[in-house]
mmCIF file as Biopython writes it, N, C-alpha, C and O atoms, coordinates in Angstrom:
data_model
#
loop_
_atom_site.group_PDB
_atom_site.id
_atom_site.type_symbol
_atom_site.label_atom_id
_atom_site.label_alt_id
_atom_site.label_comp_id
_atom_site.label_asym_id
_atom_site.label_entity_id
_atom_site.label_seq_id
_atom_site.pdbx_PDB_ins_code
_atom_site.Cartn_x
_atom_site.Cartn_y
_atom_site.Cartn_z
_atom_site.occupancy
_atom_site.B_iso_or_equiv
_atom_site.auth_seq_id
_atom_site.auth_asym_id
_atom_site.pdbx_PDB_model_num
ATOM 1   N N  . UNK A ? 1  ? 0.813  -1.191  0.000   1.0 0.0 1  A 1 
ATOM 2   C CA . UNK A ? 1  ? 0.000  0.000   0.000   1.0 0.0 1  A 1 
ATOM 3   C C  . UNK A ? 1  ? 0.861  1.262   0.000   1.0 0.0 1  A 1 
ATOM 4   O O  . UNK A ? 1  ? 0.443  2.390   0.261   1.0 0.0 1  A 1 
ATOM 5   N N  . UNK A ? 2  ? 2.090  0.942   -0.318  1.0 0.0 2  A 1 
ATOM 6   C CA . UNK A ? 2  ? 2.981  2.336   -0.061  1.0 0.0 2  A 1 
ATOM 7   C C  . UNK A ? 2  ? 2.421  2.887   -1.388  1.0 0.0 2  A 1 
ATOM 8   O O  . UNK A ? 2  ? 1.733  3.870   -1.113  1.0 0.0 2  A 1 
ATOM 9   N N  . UNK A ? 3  ? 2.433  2.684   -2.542  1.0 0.0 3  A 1 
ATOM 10  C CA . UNK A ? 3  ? 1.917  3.314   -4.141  1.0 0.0 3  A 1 
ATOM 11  C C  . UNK A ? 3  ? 0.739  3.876   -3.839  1.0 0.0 3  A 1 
ATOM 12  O O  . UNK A ? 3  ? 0.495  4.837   -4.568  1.0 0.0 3  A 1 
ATOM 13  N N  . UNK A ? 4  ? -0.307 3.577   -2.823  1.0 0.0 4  A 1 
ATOM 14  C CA . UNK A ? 4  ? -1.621 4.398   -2.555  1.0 0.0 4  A 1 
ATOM 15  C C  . UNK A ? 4  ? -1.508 5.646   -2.663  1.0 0.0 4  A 1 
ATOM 16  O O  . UNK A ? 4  ? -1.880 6.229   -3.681  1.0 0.0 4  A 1 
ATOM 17  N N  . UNK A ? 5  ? -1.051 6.177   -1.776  1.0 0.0 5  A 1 
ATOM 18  C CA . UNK A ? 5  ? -0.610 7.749   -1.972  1.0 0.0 5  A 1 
ATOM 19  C C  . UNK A ? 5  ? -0.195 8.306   -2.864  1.0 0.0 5  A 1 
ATOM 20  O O  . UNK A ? 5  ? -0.721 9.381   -3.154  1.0 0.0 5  A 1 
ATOM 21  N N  . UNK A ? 6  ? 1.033  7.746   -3.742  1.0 0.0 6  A 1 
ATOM 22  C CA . UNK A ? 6  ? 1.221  7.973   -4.986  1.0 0.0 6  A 1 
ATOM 23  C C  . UNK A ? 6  ? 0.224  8.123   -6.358  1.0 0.0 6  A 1 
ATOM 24  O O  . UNK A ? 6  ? 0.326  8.916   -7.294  1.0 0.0 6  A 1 
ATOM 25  N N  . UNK A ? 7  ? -0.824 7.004   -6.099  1.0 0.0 7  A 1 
ATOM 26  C CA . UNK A ? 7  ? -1.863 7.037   -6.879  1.0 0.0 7  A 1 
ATOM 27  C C  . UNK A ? 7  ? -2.833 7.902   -7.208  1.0 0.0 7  A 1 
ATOM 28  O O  . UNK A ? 7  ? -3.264 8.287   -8.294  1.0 0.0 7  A 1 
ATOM 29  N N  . UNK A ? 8  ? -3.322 8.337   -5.217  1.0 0.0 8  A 1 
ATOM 30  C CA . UNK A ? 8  ? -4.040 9.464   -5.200  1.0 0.0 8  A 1 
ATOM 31  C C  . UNK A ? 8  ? -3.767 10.708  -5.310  1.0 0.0 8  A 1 
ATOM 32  O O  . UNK A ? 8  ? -4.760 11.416  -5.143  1.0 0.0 8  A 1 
ATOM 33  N N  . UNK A ? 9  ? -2.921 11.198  -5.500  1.0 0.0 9  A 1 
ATOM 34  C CA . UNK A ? 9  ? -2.139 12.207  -6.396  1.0 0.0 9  A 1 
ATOM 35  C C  . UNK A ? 9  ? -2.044 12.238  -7.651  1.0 0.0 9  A 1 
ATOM 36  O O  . UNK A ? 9  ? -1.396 13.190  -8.085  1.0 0.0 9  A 1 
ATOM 37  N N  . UNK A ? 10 ? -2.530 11.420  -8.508  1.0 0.0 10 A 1 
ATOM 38  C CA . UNK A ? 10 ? -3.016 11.719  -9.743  1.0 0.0 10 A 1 
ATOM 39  C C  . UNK A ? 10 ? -3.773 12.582  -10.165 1.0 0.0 10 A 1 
ATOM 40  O O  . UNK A ? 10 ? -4.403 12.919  -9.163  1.0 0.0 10 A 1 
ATOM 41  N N  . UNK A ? 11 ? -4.180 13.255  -11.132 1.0 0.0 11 A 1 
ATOM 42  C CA . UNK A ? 11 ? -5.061 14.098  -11.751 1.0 0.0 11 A 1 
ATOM 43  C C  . UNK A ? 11 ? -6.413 12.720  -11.950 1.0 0.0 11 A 1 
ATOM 44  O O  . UNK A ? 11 ? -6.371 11.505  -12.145 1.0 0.0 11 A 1 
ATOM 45  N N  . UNK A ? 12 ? -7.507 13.739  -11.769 1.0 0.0 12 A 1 
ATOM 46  C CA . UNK A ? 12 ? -8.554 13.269  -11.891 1.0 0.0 12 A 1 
ATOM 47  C C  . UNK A ? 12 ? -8.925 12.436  -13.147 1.0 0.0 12 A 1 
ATOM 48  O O  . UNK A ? 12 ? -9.977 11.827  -12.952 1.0 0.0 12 A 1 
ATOM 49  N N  . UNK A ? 13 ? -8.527 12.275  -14.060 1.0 0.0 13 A 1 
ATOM 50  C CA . UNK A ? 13 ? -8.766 11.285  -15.393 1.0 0.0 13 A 1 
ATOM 51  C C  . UNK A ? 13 ? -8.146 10.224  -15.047 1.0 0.0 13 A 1 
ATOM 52  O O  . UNK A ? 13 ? -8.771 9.272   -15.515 1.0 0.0 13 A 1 
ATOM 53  N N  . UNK A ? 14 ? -6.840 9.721   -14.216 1.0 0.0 14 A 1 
ATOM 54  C CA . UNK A ? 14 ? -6.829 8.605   -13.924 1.0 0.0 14 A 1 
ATOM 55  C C  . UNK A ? 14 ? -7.145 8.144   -12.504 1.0 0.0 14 A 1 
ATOM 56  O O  . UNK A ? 14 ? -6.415 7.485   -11.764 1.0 0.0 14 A 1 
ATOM 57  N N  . UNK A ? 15 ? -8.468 8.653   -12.244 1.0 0.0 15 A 1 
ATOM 58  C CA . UNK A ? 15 ? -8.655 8.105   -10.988 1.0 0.0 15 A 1 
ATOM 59  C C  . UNK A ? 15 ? -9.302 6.680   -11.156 1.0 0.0 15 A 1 
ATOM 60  O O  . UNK A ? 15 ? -9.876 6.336   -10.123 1.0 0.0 15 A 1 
ATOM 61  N N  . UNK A ? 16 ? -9.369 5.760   -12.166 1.0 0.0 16 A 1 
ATOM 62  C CA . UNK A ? 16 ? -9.146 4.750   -11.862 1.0 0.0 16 A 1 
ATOM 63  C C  . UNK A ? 16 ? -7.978 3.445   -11.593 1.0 0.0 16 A 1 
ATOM 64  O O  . UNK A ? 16 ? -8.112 2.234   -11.417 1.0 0.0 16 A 1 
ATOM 65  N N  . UNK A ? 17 ? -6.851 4.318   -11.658 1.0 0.0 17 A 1 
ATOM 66  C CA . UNK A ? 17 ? -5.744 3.371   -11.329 1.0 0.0 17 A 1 
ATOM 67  C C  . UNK A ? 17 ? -6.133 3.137   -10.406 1.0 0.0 17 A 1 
ATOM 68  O O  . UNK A ? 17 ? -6.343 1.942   -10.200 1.0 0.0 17 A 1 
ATOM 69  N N  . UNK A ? 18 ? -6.452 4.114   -9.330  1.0 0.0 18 A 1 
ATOM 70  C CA . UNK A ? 18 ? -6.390 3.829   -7.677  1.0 0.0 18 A 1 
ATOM 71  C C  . UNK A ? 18 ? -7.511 2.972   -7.429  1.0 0.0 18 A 1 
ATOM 72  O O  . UNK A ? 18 ? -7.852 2.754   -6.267  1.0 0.0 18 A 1 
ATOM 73  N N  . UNK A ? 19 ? -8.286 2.323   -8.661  1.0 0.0 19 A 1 
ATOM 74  C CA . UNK A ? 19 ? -8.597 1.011   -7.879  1.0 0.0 19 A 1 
ATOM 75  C C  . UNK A ? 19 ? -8.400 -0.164  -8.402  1.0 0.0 19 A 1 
ATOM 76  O O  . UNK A ? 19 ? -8.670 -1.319  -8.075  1.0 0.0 19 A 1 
ATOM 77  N N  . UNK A ? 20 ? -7.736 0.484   -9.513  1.0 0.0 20 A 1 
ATOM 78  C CA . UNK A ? 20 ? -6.883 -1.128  -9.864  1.0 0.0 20 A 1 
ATOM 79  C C  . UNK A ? 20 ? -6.054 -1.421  -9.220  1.0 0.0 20 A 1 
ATOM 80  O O  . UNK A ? 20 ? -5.702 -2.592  -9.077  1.0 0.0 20 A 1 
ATOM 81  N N  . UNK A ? 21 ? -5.345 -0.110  -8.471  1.0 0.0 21 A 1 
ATOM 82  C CA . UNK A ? 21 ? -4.244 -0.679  -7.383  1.0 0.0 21 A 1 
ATOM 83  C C  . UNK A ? 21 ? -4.684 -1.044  -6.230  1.0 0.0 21 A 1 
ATOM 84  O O  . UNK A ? 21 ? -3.853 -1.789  -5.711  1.0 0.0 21 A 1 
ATOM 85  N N  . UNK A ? 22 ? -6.016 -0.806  -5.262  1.0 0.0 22 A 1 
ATOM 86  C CA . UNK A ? 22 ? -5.639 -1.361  -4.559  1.0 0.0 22 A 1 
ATOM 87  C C  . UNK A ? 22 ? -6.760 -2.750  -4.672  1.0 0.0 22 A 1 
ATOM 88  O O  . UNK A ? 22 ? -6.838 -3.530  -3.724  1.0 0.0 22 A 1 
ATOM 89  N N  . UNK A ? 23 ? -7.519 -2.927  -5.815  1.0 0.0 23 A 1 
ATOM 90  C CA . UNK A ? 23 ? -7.906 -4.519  -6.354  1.0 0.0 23 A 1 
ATOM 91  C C  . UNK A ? 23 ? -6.686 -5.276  -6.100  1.0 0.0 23 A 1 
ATOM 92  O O  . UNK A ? 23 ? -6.650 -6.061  -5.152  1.0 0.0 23 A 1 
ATOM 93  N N  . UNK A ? 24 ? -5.497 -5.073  -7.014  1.0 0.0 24 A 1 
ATOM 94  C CA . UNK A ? 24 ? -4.445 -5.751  -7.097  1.0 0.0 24 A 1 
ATOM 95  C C  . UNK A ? 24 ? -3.977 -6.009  -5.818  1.0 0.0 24 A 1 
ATOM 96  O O  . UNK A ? 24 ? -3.703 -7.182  -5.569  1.0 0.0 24 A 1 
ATOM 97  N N  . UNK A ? 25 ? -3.806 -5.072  -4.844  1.0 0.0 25 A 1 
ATOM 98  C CA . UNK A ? 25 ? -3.177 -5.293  -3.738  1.0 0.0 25 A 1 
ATOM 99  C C  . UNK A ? 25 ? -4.037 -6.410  -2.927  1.0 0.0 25 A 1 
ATOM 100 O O  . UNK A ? 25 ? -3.486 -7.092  -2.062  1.0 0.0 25 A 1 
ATOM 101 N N  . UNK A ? 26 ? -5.239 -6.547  -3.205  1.0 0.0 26 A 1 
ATOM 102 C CA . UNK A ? 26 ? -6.113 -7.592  -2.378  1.0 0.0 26 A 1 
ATOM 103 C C  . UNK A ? 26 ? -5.969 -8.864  -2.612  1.0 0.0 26 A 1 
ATOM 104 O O  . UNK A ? 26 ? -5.631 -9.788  -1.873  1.0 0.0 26 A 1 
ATOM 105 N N  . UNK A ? 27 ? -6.412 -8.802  -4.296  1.0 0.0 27 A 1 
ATOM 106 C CA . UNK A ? 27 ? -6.257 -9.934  -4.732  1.0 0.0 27 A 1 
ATOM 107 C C  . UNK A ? 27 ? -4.734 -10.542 -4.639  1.0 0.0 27 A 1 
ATOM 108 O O  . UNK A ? 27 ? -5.034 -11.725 -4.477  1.0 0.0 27 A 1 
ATOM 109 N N  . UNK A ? 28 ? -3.488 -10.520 -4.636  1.0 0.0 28 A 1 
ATOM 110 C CA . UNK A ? 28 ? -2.022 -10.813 -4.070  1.0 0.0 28 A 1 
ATOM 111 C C  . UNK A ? 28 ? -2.687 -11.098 -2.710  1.0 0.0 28 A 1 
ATOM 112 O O  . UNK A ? 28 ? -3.080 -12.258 -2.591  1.0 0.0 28 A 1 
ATOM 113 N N  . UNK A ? 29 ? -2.897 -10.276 -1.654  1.0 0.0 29 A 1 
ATOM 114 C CA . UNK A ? 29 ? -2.932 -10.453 -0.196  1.0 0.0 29 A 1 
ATOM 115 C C  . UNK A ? 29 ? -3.388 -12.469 0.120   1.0 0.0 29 A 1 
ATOM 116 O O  . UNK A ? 29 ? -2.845 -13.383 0.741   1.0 0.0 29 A 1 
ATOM 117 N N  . UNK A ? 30 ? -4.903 -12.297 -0.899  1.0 0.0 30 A 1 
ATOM 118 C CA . UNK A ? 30 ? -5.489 -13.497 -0.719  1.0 0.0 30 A 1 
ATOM 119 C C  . UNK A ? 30 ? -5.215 -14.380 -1.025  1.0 0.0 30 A 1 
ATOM 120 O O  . UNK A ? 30 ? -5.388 -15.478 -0.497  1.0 0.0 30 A 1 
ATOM 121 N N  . UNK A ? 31 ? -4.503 -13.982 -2.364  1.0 0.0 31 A 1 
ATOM 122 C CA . UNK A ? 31 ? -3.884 -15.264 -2.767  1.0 0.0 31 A 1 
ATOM 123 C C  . UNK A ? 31 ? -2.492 -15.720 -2.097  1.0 0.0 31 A 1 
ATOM 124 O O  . UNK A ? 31 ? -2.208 -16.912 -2.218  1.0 0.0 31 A 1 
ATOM 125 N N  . UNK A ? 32 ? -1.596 -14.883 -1.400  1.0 0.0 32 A 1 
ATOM 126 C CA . UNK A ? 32 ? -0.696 -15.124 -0.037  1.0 0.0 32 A 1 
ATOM 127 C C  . UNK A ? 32 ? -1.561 -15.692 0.701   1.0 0.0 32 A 1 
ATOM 128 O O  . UNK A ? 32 ? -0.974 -16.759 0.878   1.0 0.0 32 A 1 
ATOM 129 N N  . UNK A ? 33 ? -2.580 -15.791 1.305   1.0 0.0 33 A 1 
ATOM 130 C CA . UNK A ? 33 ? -3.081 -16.150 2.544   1.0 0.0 33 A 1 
ATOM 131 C C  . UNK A ? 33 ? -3.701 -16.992 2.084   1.0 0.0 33 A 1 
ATOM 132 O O  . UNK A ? 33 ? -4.332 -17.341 3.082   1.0 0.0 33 A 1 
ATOM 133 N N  . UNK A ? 34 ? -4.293 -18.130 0.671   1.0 0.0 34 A 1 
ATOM 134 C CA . UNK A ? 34 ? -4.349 -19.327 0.545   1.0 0.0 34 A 1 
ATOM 135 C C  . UNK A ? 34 ? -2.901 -19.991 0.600   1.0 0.0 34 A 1 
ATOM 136 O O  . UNK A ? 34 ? -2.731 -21.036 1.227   1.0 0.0 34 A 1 
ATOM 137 N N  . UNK A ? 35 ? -2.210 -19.566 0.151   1.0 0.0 35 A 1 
ATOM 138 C CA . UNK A ? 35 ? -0.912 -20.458 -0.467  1.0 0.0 35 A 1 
ATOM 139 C C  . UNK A ? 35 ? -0.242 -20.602 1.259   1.0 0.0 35 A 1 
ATOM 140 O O  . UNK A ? 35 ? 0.062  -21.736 1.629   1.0 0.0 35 A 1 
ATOM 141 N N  . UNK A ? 36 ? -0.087 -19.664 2.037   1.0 0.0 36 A 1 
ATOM 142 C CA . UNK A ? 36 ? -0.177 -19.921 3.496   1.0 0.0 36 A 1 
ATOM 143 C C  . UNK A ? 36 ? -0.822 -21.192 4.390   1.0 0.0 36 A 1 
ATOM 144 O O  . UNK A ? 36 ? -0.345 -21.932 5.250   1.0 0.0 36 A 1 
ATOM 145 N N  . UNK A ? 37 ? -2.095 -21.080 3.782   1.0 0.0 37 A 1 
ATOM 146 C CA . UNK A ? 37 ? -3.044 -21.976 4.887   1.0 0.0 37 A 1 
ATOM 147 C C  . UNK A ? 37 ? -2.578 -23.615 4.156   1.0 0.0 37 A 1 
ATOM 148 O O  . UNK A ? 37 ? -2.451 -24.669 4.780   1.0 0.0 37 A 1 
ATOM 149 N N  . UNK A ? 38 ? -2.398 -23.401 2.720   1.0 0.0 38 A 1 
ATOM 150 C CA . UNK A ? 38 ? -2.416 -24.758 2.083   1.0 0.0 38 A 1 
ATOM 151 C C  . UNK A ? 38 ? -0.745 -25.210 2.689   1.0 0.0 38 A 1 
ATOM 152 O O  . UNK A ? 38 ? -0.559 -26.289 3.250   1.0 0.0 38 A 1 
ATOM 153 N N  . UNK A ? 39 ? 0.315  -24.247 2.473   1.0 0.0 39 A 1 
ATOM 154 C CA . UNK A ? 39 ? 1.924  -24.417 2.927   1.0 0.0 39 A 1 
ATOM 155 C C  . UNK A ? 39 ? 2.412  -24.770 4.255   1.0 0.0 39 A 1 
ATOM 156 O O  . UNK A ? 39 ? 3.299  -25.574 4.542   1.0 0.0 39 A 1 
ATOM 157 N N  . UNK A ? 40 ? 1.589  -23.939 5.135   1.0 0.0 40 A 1 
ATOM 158 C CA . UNK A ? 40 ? 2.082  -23.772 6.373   1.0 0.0 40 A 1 
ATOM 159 C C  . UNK A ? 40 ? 2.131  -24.969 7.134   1.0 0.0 40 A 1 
ATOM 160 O O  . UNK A ? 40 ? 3.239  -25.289 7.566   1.0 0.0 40 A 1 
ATOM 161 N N  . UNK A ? 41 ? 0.870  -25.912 7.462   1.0 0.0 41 A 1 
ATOM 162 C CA . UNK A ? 41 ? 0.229  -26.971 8.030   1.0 0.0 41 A 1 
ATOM 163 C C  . UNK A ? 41 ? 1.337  -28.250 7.215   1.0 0.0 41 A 1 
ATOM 164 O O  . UNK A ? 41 ? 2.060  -29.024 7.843   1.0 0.0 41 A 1 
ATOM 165 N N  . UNK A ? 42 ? 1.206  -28.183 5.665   1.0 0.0 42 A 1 
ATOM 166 C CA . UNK A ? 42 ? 2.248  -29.258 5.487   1.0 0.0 42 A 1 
ATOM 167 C C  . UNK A ? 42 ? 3.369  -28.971 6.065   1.0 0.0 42 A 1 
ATOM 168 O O  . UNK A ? 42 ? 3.788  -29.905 6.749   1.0 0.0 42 A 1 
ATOM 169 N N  . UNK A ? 43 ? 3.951  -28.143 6.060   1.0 0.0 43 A 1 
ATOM 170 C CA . UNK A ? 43 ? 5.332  -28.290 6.415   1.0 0.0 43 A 1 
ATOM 171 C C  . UNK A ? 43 ? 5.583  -28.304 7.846   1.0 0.0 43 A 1 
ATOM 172 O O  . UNK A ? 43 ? 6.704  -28.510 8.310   1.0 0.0 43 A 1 
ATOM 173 N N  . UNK A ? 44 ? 4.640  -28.107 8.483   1.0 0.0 44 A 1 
ATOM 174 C CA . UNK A ? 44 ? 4.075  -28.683 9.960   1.0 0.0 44 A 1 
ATOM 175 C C  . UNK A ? 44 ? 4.574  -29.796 10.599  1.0 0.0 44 A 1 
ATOM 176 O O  . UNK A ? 44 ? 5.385  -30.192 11.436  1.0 0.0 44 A 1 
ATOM 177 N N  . UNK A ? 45 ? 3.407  -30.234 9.542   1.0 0.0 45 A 1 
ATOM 178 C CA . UNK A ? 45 ? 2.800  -31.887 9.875   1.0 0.0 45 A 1 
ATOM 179 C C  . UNK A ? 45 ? 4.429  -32.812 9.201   1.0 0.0 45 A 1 
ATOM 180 O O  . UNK A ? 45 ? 4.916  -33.771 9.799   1.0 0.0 45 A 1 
ATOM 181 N N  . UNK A ? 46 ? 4.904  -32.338 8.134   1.0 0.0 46 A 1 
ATOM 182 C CA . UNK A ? 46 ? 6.035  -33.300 7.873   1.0 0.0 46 A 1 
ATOM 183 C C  . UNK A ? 46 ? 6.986  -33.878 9.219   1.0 0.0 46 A 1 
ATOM 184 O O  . UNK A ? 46 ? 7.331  -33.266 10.230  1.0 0.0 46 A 1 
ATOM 185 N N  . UNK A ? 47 ? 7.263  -35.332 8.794   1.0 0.0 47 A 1 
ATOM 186 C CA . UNK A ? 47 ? 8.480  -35.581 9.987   1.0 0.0 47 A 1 
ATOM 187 C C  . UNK A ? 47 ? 9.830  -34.924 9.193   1.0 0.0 47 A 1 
ATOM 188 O O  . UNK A ? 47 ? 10.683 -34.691 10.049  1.0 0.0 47 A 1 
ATOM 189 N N  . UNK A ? 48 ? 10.149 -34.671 8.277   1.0 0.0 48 A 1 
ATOM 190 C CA . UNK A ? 48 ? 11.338 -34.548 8.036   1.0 0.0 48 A 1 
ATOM 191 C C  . UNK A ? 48 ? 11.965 -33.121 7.495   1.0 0.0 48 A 1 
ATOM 192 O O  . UNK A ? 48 ? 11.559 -32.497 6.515   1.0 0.0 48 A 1 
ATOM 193 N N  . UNK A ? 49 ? 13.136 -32.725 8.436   1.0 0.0 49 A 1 
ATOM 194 C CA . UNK A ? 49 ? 13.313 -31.022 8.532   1.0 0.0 49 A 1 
ATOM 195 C C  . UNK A ? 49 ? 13.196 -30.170 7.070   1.0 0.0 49 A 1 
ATOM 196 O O  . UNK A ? 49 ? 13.576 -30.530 5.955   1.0 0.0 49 A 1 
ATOM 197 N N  . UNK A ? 50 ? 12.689 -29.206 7.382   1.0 0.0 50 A 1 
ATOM 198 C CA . UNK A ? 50 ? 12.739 -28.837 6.024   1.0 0.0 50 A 1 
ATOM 199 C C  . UNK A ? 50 ? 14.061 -27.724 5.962   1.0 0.0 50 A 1 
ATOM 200 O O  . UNK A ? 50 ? 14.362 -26.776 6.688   1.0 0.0 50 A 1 
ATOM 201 N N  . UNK A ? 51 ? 14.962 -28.568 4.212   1.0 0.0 51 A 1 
ATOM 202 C CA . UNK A ? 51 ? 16.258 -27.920 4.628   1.0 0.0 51 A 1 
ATOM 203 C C  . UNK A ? 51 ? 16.169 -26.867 3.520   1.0 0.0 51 A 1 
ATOM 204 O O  . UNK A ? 51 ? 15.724 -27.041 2.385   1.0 0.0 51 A 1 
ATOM 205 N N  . UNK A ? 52 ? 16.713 -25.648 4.093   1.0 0.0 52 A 1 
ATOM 206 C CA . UNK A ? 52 ? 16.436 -24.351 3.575   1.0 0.0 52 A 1 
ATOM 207 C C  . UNK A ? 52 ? 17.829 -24.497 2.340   1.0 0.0 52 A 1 
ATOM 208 O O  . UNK A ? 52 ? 17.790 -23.679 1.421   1.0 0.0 52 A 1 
ATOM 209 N N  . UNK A ? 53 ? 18.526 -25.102 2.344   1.0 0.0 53 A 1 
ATOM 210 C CA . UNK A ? 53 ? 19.935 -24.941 1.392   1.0 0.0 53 A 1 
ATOM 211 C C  . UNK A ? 53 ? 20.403 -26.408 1.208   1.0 0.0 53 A 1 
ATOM 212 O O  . UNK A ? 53 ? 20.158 -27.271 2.052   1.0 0.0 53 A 1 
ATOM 213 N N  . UNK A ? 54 ? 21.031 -26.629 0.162   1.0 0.0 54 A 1 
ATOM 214 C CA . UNK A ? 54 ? 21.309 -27.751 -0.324  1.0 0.0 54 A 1 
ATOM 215 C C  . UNK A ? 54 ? 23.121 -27.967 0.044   1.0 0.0 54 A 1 
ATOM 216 O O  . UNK A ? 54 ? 23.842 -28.930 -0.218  1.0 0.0 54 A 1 
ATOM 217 N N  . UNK A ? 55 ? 23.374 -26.968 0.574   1.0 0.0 55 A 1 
ATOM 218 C CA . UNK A ? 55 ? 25.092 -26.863 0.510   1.0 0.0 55 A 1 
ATOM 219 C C  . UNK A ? 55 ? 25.337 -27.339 2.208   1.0 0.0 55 A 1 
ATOM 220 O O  . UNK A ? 55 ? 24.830 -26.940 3.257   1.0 0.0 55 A 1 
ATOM 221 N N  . UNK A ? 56 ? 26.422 -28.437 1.873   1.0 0.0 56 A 1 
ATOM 222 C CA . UNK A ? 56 ? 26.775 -28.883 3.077   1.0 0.0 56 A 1 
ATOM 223 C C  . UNK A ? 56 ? 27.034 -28.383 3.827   1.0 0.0 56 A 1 
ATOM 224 O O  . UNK A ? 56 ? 27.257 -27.200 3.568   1.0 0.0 56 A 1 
ATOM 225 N N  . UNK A ? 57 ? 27.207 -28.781 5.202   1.0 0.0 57 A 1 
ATOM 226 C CA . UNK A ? 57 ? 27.731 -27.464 5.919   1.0 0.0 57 A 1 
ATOM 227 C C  . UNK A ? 57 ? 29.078 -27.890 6.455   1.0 0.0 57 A 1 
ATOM 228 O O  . UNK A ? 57 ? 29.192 -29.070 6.786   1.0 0.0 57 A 1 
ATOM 229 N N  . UNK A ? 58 ? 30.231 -26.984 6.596   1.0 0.0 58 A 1 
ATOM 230 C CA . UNK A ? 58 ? 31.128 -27.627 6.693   1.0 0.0 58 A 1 
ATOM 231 C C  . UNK A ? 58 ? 31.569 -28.270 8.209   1.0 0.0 58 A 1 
ATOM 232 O O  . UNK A ? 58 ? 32.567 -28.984 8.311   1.0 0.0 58 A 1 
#
């Protein structure tokens, strides 16, 4: 939402960016917060660590 402000400072002929921007910003939010609910719980529930890097450690 930092571009909000930016938006609304437009001249009045494009006052519809400002709701394509903040559509866009929702629709991202929700679709983070499925991919969350579906991600989070598996990687939960797994027994086995989940390894952030493939490089040995020395």
């Amino acid at each position: 939402m930092v571009v909000l402000p930016l938006v609304l400072a437009l001249p009045e002929p494009l006052a519809l960016v400002s709701l394509v921007v903040v559509t866009q910003t929702s629709l991202v939010e929700l679709i983070g917060m499925v991919a969350y609910v579906k991600i989070v719980p598996w990687i939960i529930m797994t027994d086995r660590p989940l390894q952030l890097s493939r490089i040995p450690s020395p």
